[in-house]
N, C-alpha and C positions, 0 to 999 in steps of 0.2 A: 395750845397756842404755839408754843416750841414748835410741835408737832408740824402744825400748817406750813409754819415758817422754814421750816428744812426743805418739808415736800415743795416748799416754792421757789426756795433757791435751787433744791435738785433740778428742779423741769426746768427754770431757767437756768443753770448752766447746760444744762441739755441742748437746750433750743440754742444757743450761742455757740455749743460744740459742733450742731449741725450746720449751721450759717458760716461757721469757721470753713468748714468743710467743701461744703457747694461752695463756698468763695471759692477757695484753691482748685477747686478744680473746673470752675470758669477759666481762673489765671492759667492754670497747665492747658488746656482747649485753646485759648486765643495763645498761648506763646509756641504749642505745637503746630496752628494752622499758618502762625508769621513763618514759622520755620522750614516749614513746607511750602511757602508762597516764595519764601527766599530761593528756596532750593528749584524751585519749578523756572523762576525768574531766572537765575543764572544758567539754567539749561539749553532756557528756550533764547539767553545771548551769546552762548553758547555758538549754537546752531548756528545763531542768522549771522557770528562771525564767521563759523567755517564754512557755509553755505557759500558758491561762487554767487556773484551775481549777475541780471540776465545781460550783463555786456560785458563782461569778464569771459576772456578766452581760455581756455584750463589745459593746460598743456601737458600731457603724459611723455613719462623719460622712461625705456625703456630700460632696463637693466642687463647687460650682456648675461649668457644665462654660462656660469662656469662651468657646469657640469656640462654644457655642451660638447661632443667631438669635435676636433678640427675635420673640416673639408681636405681629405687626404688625395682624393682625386688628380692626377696628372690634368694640369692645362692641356684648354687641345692645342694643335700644333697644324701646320699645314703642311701638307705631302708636298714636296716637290717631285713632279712624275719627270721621268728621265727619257718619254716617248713622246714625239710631236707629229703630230698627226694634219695636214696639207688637205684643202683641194684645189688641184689645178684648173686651167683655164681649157673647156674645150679644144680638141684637139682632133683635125681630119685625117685617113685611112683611106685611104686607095682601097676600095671595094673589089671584091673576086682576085683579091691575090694574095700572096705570103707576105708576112712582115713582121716585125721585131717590137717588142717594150726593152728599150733600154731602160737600166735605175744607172743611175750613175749619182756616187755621194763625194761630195767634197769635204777631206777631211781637215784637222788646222794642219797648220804650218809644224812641222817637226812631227809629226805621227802618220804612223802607218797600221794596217790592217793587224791584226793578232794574230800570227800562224797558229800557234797553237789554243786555239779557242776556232769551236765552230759557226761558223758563219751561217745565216740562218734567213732564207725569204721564202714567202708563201704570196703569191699572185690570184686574183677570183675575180671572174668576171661577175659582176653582182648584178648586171643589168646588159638585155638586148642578146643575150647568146644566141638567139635567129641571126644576127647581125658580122657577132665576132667571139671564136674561140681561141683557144690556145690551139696548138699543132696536135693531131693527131684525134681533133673535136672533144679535147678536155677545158672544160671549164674553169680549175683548181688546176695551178702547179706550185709546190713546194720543192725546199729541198733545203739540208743541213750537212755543210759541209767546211773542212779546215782548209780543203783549197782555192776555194772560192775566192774570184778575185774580179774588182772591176775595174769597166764597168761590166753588171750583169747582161746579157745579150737573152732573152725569153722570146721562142718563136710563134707569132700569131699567123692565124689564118682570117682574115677579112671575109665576108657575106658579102650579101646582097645589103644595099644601101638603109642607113637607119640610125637612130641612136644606140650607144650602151655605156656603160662605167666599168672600170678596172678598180678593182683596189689591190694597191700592192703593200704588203712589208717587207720591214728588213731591219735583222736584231744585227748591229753590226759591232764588234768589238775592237776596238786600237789602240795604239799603244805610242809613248815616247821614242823616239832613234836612240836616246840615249842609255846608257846602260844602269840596267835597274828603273827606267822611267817607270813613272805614274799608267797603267791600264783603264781604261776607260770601256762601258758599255753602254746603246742608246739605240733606241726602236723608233725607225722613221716608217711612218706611215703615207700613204699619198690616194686620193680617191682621184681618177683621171678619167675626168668623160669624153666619150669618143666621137666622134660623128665619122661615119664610115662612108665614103661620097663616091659616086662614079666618075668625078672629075680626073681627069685625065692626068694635070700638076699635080695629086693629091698625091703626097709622103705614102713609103711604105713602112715608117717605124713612127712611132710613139714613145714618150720621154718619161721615165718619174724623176727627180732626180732633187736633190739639197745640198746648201751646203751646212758642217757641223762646224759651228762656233765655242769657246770654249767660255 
C-alpha cells in the first residue's frame, strides 16, 4: 500500500514538474515575441520619423572639402595693345603718273620723335597692283631707321584706272622735351583704299596719317 502511494505521489509530482515546466516556457515564448514586437515597432517609428515625406523638400549642405587645394591660378587680365590700327575713307589717284603716300602722325603736345630709337614703316599694297605700285614696280617697301622723320614722303606710281588698298605701318617711338621725360612707343596701322581714276582734278598723293593722344 506504501508502495502504490509513493509511486503515485512520485508520477504526480512528475506530472506537475512537467506542467511547471511547459508553463514557463509558454511564459518565456510570449514575453520573447512582445519583445521582439516591441523592438520591430520602434524600428519601423523609427523609420517613418526619419523618412522625408512626399512633400517635404530635403535639402543637402555641401560641406566645403578641406583638403581641397586653393585655386592658385592668376586671374585673367586684359592686354592693353599699344597699336591701333584705322581704315580710311576711299581715296582717288590720278591714273598713269607718279605720286606720293604721305603718313604724317601727330604727336601730343610737349613730345618729339626719339632720335635715338629706330623708327620703323613698312608700306604693301595688299590689293589691285595692276592698278598701283610703289616706284620702281615694288609692291612692299620698308625701312628702319634713327633718322627718319616726318612727315614720311613714299613714292608711287599710279596705273591704269581701278581699285586697290595700301596698308601701311609705323612703329613710331617719342619722347618728353623735358629732361629725363617719360619714352613712349606705339604702332599705327592704316588700311587706305585707293581708287586710281583718269580724271583729270584727281590728287597725285594719298594720305595715312593720326593723331597720338595720351
Amino acid at each position: 500500500m506504501n508502495r502504490n502511494s509513493n509511486e503515485l505521489s512520485t508520477g504526480t509530482t512528475a506530472r506537475t514538474n512537467q506542467q511547471l515546466i511547459v508553463s514557463l516556457v509558454i511564459v518565456l515564448v510570449i514575453i520573447g515575441s512582445g519583445s521582439i514586437a516591441c523592438i520591430a515597432n520602434r524600428s519601423a517609428t523609427a523609420d517613418s520619423i526619419n523618412a522625408p515625406s512626399a512633400n517635404t523638400t530635403t535639402a543637402s549642405v555641401t560641406m566645403p572639402n578641406v583638403n581641397a587645394r586653393p585655386n592658385l591660378s592668376p586671374p585673367s587680365s586684359t592686354t592693353v595693345s599699344n597699336s591701333n590700327e584705322v581704315t580710311l575713307a576711299p581715296q582717288p589717284l590720278r591714273a598713269n603718273a607718279n605720286g606720293e603716300l604721305v603718313i604724317q602722325v601727330a604727336l601730343p603736345e610737349g613730345y618729339h620723335l626719339n632720335e635715338e630709337a629706330p623708327q620703323h614703316y613698312e608700306a604693301i599694297v595688299t590689293d589691285g597692283d595692276s592698278h598701283l605700285l610703289f616706284a620702281r614696280g615694288e609692291r612692299t617697301l620698308a625701312r628702319t631707321s634713327k633718322s627718319l622723320a616726318l612727315p614720311l614722303r613714299l613714292p608711287l606710281t599710279a596705273r591704269t584706272a581701278g581699285a586697290a588698298n595700301v596698308r601701311v605701318s609705323f612703329k613710331v617711338f617719342y619722347c618728353r622735351y623735358a629732361a629725363g621725360g617719360s619714352c613712349r612707343v606705339k604702332t599705327l596701322t592704316w588700311n587706305v583704299p585707293v581708287e586710281v581714276t583718269t580724271q583729270e582734278d584727281a590728287p597725285h598723293t594719298i594720305n595715312a596719317q593720326s593723331a597720338i593722344t595720351l
